[in-house]
Backbone as XML, in Angstrom:
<?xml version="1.0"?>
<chain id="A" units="angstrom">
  <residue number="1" name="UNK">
    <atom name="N" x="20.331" y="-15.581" z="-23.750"/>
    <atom name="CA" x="19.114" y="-16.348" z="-23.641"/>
    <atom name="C" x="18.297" y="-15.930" z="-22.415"/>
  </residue>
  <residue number="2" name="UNK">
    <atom name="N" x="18.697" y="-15.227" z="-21.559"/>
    <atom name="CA" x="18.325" y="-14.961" z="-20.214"/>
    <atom name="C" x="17.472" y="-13.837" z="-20.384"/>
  </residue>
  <residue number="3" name="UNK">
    <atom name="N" x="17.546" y="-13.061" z="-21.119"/>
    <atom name="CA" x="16.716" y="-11.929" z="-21.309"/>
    <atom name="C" x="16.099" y="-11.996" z="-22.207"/>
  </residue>
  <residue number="4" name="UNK">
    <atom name="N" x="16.230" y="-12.812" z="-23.310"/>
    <atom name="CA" x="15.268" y="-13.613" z="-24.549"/>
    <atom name="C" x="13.796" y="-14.276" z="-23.288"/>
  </residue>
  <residue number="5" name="UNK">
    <atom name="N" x="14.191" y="-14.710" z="-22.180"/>
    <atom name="CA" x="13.178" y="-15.253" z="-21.613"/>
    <atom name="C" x="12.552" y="-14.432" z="-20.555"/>
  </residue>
  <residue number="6" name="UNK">
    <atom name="N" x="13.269" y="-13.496" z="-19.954"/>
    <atom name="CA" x="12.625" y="-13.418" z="-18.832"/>
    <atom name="C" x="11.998" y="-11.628" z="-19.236"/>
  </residue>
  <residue number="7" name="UNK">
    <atom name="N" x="12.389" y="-11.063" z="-20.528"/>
    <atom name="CA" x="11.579" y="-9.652" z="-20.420"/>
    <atom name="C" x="10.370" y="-9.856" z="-20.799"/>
  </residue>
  <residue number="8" name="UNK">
    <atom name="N" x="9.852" y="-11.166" z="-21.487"/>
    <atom name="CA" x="8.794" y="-11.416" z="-22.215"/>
    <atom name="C" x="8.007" y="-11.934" z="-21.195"/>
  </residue>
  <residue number="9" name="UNK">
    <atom name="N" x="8.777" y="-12.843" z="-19.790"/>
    <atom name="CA" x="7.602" y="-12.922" z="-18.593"/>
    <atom name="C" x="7.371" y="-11.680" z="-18.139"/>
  </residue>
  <residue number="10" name="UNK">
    <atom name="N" x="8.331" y="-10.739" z="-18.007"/>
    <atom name="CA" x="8.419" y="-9.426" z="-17.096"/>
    <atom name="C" x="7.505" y="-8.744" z="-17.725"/>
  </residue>
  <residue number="11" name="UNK">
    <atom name="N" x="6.927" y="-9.050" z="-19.175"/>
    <atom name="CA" x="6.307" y="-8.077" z="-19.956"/>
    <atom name="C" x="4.879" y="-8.687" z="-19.339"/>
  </residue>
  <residue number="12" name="UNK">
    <atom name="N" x="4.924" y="-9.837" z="-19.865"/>
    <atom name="CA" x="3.723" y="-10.130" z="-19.351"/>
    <atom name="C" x="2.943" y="-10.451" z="-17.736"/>
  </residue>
  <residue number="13" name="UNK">
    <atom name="N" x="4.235" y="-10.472" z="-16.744"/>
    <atom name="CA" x="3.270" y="-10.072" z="-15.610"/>
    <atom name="C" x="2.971" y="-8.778" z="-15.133"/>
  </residue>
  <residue number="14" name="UNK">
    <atom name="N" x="3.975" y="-7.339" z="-15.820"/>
    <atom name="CA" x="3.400" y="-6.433" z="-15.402"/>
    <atom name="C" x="1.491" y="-5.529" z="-15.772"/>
  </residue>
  <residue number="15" name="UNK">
    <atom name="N" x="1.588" y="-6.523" z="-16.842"/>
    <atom name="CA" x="0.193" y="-6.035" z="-17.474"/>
    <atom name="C" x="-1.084" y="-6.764" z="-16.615"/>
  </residue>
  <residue number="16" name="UNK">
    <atom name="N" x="-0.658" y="-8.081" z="-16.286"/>
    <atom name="CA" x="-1.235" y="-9.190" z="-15.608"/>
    <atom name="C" x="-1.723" y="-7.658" z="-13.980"/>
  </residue>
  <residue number="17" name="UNK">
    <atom name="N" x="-0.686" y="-7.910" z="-13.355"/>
    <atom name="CA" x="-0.539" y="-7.893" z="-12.069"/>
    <atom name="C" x="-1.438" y="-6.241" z="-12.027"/>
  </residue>
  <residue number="18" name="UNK">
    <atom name="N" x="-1.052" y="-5.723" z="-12.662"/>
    <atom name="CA" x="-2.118" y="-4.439" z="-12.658"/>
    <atom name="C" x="-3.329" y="-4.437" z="-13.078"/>
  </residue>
  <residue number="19" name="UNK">
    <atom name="N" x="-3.765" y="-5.413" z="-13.719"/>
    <atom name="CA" x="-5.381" y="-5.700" z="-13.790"/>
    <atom name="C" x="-5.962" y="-6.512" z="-12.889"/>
  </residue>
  <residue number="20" name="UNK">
    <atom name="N" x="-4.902" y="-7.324" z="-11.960"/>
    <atom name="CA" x="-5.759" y="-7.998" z="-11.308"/>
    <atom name="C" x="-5.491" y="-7.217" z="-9.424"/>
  </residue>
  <residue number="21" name="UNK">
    <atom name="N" x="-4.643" y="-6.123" z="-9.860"/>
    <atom name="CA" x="-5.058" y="-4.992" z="-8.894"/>
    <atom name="C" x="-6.492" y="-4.209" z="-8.707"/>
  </residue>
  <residue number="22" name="UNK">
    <atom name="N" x="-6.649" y="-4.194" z="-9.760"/>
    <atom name="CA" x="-7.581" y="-3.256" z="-10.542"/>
    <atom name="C" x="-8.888" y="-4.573" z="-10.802"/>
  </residue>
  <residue number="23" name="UNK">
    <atom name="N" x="-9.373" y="-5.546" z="-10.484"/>
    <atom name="CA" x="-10.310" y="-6.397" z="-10.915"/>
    <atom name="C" x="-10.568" y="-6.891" z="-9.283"/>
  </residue>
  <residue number="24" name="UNK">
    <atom name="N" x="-11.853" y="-6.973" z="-9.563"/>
    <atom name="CA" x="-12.603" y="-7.169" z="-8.153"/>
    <atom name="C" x="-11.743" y="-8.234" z="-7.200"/>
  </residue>
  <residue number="25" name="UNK">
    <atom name="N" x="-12.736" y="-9.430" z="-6.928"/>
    <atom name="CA" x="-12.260" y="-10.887" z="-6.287"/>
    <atom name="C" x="-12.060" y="-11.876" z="-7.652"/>
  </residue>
  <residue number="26" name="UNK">
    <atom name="N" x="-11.419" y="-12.999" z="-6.614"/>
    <atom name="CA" x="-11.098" y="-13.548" z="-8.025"/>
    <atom name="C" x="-11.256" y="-13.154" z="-9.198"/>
  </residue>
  <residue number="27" name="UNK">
    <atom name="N" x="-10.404" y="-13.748" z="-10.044"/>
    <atom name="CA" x="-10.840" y="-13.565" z="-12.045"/>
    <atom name="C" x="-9.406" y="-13.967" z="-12.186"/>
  </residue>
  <residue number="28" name="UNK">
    <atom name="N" x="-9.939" y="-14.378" z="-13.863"/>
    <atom name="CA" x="-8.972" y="-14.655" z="-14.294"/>
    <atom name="C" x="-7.061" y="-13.294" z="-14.262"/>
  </residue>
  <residue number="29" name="UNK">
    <atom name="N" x="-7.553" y="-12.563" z="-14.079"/>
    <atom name="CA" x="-6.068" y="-11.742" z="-13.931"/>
    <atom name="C" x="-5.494" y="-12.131" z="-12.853"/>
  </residue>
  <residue number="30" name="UNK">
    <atom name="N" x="-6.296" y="-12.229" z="-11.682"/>
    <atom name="CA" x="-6.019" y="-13.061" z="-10.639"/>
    <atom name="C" x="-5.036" y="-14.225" z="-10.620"/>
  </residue>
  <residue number="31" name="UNK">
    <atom name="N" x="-5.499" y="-15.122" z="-11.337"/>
    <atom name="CA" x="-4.597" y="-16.443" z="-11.808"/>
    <atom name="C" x="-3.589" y="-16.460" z="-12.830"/>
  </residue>
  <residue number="32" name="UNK">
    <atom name="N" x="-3.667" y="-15.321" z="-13.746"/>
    <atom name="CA" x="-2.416" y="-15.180" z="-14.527"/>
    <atom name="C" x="-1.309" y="-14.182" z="-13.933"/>
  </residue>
  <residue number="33" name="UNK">
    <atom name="N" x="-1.398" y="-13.726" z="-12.921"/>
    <atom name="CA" x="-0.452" y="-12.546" z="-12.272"/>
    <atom name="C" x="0.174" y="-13.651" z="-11.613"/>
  </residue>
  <residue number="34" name="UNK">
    <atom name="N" x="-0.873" y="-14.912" z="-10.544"/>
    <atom name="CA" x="-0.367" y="-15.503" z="-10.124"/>
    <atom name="C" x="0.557" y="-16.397" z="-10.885"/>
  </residue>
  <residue number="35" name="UNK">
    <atom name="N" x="0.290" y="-17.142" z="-12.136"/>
    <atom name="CA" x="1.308" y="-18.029" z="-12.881"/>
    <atom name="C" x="2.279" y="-17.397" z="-13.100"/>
  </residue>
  <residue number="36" name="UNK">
    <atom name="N" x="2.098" y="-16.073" z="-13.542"/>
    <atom name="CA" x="3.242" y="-15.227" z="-14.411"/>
    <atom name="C" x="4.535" y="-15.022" z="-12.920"/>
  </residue>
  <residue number="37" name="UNK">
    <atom name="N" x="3.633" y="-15.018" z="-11.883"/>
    <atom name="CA" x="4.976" y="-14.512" z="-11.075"/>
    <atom name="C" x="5.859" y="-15.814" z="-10.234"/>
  </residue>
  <residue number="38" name="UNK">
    <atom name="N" x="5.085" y="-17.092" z="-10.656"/>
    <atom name="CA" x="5.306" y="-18.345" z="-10.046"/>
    <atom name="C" x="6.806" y="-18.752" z="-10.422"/>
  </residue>
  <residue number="39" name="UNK">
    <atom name="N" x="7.043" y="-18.431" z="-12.012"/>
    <atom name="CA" x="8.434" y="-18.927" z="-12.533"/>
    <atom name="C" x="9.299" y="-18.210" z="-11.383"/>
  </residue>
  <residue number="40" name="UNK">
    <atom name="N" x="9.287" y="-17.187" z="-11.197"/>
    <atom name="CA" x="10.495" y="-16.838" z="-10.754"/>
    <atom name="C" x="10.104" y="-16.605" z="-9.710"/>
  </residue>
  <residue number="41" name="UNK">
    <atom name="N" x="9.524" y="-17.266" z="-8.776"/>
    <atom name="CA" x="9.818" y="-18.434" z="-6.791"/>
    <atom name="C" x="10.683" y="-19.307" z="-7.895"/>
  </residue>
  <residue number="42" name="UNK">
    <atom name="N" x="10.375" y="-20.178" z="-8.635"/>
    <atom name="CA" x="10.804" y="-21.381" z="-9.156"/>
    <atom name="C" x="12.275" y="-20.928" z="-9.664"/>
  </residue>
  <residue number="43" name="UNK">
    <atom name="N" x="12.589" y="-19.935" z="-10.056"/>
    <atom name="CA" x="13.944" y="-19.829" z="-10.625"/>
    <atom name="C" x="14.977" y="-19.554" z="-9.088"/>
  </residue>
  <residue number="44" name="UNK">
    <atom name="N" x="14.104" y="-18.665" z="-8.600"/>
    <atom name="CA" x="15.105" y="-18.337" z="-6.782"/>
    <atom name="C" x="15.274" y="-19.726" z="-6.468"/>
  </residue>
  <residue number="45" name="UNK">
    <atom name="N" x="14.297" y="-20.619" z="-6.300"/>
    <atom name="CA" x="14.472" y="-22.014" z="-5.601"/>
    <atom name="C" x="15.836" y="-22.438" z="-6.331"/>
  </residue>
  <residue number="46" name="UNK">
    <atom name="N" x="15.879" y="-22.849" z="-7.459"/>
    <atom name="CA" x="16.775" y="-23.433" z="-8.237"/>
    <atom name="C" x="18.008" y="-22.734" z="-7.677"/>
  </residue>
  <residue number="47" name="UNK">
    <atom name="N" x="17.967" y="-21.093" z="-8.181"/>
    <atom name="CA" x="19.542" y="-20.230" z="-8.139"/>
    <atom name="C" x="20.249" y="-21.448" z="-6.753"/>
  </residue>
  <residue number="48" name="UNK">
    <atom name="N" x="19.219" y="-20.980" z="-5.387"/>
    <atom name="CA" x="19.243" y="-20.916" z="-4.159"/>
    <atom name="C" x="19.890" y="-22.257" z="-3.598"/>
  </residue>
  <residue number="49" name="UNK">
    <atom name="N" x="19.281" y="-23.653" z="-4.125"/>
    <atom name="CA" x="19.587" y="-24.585" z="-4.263"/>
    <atom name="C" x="20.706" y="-25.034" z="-4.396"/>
  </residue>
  <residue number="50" name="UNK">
    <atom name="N" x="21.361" y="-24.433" z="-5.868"/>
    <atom name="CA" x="22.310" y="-25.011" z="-6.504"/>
    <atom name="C" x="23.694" y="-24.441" z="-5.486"/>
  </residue>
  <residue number="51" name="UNK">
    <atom name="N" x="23.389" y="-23.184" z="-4.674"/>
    <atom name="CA" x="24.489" y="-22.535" z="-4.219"/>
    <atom name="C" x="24.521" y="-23.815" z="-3.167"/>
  </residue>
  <residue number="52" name="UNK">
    <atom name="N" x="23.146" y="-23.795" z="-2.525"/>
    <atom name="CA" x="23.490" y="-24.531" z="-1.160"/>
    <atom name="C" x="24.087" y="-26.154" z="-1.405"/>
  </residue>
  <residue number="53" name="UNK">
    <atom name="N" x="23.820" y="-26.690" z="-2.935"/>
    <atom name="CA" x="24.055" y="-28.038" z="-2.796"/>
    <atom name="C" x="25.507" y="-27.665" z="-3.293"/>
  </residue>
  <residue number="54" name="UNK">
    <atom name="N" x="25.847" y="-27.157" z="-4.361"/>
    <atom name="CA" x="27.194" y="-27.098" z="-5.102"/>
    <atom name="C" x="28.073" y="-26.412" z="-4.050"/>
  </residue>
  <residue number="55" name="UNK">
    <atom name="N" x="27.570" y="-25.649" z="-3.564"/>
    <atom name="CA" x="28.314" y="-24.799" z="-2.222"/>
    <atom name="C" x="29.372" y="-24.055" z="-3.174"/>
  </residue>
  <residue number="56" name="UNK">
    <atom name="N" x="29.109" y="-23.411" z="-4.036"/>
    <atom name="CA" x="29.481" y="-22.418" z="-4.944"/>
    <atom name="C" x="28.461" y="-21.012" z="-5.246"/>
  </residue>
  <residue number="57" name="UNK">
    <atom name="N" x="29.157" y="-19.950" z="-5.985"/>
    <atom name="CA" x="27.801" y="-19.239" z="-5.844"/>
    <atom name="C" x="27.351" y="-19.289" z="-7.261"/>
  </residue>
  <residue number="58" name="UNK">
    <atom name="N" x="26.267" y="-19.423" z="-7.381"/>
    <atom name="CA" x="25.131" y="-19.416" z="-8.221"/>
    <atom name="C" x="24.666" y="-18.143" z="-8.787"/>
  </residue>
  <residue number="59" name="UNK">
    <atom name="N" x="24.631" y="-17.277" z="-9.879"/>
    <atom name="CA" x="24.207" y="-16.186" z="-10.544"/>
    <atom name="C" x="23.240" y="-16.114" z="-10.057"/>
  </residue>
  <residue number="60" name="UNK">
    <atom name="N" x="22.607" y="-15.088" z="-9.445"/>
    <atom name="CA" x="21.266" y="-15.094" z="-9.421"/>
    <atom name="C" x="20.700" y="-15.216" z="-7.937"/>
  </residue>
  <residue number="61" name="UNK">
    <atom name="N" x="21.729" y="-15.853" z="-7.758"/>
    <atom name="CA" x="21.178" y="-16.472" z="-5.718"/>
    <atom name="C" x="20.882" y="-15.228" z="-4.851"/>
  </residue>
  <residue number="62" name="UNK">
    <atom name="N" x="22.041" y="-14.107" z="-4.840"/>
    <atom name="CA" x="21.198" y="-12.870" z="-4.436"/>
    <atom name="C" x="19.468" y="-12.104" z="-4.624"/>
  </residue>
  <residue number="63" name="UNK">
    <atom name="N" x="19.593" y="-11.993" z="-5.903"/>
    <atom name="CA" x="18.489" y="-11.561" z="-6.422"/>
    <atom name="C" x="17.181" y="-12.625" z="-5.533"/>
  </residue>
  <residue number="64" name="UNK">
    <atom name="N" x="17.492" y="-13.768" z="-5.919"/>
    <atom name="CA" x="16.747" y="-14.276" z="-5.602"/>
    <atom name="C" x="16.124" y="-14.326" z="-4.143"/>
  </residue>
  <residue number="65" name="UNK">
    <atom name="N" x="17.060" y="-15.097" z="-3.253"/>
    <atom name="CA" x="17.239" y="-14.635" z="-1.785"/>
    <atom name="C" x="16.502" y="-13.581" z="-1.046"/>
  </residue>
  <residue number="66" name="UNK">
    <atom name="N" x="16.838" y="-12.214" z="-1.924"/>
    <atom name="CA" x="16.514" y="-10.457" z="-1.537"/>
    <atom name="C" x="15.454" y="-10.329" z="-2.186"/>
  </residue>
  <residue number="67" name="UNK">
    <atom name="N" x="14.843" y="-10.372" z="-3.865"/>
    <atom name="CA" x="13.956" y="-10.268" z="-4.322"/>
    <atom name="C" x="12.819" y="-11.276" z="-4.766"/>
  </residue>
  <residue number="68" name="UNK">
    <atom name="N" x="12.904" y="-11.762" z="-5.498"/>
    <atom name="CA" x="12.506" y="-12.855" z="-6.133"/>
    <atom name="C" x="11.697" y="-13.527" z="-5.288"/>
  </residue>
  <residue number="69" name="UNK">
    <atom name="N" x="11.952" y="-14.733" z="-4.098"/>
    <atom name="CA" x="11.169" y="-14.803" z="-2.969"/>
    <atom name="C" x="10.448" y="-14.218" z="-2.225"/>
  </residue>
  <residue number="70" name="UNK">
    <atom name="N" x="11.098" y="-13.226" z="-1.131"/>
    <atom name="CA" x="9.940" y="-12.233" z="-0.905"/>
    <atom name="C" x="8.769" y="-11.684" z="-1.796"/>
  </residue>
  <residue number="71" name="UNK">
    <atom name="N" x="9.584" y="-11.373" z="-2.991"/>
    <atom name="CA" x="8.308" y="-11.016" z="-3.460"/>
    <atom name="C" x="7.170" y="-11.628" z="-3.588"/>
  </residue>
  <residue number="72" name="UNK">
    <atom name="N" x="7.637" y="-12.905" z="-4.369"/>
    <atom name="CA" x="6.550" y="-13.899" z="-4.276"/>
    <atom name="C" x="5.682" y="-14.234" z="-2.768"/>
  </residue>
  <residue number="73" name="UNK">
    <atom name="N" x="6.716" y="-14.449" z="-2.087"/>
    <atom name="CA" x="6.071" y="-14.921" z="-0.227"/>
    <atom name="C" x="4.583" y="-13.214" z="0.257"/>
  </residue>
  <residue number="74" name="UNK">
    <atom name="N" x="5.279" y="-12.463" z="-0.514"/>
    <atom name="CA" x="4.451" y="-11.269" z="-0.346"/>
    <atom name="C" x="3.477" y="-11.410" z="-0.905"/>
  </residue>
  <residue number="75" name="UNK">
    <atom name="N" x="3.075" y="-11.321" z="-2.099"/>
    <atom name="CA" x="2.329" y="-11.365" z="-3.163"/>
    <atom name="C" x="1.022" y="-12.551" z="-3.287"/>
  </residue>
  <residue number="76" name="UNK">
    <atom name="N" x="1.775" y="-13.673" z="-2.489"/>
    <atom name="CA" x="0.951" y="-14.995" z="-2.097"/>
    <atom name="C" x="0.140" y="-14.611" z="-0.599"/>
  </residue>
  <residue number="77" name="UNK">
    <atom name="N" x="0.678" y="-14.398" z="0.109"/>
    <atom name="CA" x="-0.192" y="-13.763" z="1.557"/>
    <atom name="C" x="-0.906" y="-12.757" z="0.903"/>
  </residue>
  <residue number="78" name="UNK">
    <atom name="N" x="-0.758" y="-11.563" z="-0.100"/>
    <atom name="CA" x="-1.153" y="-10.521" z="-0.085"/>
    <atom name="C" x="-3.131" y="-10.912" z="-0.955"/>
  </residue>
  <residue number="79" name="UNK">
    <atom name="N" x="-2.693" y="-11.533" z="-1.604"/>
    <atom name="CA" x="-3.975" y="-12.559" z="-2.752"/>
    <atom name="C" x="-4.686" y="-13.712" z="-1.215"/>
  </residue>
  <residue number="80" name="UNK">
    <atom name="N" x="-4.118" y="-14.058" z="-0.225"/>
    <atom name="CA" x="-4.917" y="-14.193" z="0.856"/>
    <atom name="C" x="-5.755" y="-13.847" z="0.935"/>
  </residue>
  <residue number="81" name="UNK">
    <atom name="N" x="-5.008" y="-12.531" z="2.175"/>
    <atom name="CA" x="-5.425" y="-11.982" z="2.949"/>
    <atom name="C" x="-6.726" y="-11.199" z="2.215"/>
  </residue>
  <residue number="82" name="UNK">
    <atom name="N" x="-6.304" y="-10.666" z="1.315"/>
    <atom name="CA" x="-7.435" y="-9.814" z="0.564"/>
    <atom name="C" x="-8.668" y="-10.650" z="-0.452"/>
  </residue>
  <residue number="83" name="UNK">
    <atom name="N" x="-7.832" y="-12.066" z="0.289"/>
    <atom name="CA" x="-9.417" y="-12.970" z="-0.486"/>
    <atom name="C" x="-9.618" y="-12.580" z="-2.043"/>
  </residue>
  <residue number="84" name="UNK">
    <atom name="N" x="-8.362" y="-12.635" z="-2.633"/>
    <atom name="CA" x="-8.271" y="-12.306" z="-4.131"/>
    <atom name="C" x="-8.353" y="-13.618" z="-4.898"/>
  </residue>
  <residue number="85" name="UNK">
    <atom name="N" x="-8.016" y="-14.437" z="-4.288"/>
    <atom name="CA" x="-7.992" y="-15.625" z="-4.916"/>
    <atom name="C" x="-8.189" y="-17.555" z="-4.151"/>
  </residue>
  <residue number="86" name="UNK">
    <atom name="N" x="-9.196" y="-18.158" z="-4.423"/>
    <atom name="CA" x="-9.177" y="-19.202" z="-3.509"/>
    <atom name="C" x="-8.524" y="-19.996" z="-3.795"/>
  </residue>
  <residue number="87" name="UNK">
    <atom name="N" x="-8.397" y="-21.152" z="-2.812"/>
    <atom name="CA" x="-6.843" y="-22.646" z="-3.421"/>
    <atom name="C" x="-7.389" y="-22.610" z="-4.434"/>
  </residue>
  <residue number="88" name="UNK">
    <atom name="N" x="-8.176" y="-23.183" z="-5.128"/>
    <atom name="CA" x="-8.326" y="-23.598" z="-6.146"/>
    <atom name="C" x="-8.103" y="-22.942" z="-7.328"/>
  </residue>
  <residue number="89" name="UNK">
    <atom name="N" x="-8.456" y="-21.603" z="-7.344"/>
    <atom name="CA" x="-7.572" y="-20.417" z="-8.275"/>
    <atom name="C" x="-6.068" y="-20.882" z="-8.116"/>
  </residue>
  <residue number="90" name="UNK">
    <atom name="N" x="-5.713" y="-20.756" z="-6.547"/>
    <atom name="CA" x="-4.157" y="-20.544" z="-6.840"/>
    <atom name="C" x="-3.619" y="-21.882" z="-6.837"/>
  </residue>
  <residue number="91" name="UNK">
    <atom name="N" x="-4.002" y="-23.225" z="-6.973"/>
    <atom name="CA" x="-3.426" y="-24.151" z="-7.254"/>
    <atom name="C" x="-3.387" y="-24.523" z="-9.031"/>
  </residue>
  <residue number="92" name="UNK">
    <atom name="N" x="-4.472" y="-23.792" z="-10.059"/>
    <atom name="CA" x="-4.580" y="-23.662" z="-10.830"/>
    <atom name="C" x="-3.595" y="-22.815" z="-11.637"/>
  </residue>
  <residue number="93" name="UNK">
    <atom name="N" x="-3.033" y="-22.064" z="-11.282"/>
    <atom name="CA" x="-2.165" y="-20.673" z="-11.123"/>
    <atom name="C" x="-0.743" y="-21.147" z="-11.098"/>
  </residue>
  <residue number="94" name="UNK">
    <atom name="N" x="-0.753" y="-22.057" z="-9.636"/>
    <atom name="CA" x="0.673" y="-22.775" z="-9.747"/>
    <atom name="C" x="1.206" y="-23.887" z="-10.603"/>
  </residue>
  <residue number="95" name="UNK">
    <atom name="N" x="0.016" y="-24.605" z="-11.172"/>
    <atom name="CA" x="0.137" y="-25.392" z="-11.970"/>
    <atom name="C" x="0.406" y="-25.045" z="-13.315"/>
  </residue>
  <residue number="96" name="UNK">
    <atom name="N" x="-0.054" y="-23.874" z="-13.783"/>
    <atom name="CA" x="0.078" y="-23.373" z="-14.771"/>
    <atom name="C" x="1.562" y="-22.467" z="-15.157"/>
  </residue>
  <residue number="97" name="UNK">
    <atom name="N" x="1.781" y="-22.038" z="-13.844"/>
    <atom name="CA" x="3.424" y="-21.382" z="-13.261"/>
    <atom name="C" x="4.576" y="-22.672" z="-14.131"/>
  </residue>
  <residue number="98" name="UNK">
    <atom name="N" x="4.082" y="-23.503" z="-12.755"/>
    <atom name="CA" x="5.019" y="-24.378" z="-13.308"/>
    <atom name="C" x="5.541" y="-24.879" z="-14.484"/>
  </residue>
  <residue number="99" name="UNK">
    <atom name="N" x="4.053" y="-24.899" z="-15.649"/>
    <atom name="CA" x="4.633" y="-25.175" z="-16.925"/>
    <atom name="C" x="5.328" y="-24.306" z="-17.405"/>
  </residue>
  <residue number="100" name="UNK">
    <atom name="N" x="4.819" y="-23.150" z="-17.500"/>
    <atom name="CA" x="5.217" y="-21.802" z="-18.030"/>
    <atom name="C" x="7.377" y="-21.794" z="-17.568"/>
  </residue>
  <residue number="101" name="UNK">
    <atom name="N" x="7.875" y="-21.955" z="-15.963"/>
    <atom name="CA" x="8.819" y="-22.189" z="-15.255"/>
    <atom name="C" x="9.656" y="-23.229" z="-16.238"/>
  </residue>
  <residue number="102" name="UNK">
    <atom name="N" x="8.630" y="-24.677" z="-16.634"/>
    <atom name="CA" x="9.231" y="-25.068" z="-17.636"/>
    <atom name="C" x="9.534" y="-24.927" z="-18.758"/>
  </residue>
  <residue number="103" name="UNK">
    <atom name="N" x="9.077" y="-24.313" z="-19.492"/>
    <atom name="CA" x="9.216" y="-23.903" z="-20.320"/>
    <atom name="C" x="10.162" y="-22.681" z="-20.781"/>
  </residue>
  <residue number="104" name="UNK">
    <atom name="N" x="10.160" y="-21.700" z="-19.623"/>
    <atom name="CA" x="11.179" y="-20.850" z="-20.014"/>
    <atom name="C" x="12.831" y="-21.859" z="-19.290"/>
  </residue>
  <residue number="105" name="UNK">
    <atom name="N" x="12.856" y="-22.389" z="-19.107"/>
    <atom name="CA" x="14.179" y="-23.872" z="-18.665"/>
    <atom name="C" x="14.404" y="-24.366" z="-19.905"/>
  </residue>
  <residue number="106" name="UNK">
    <atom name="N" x="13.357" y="-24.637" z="-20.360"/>
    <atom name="CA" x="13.730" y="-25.573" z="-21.871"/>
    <atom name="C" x="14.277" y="-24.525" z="-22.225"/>
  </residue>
  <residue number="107" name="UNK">
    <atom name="N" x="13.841" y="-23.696" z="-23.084"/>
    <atom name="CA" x="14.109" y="-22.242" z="-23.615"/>
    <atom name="C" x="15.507" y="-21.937" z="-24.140"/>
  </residue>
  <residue number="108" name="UNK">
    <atom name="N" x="16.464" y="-22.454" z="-22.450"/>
    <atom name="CA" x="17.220" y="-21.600" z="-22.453"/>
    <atom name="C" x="18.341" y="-22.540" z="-22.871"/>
  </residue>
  <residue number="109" name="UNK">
    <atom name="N" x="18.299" y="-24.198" z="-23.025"/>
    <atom name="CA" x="18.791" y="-24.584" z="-23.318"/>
    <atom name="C" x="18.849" y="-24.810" z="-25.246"/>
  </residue>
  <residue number="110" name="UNK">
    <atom name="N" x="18.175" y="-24.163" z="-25.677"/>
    <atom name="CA" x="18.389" y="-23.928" z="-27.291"/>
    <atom name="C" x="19.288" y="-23.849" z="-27.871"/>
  </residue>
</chain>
């Protein structure tokens, strides 16, 4: 189920994230690179979480930890700094993350 969900985000933020390389200031690619890459901060949080509350290790908690976060923590300064996107884009973005985050959760419980 794990790859039922996550090549179909992976599919769709790499197409995202290179157009909104490639697209001026704001726009909509802008805000879907941002949703598309929101689930997974949201999945690191969870992995990350569960290690620190269960105090067991959690699949995923590496990745997450090393990749997954940074990337995101990168990617969010980087749409800053370069004035790619204003709050309001990216609160739109995260809101939209989040469902999307939910949704691949439901998903996986099928």
């Amino acid at each position: 189920m794990f790859a039922a969900c996550h090549i179909p985000l992976m599919l769709l933020l790499l197409p995202a994230s290179w157009r909104a390389t490639t697209a001026g200031r704001v726009g909509v690619w802008v805000v879907l690179a941002t949703a598309f890459q929101w689930p997974f901060a949201v999945n690191a949080l969870f992995h990350l979480s569960t290690r620190i509350i269960l105090g067991e290790y959690s699949p995923g908690a590496v990745t997450a930890a090393v990749v997954s976060l940074p990337a995101t923590a990168y990617y969010l300064a980087w749409i800053r700094r370069e004035d790619r996107a204003r709050s309001r884009e990216i609160g739109v973005a995260v809101a939209l993350g989040t469902v999307i985050a939910a949704l691949a959760l439901g998903f996986l419980f099928l």
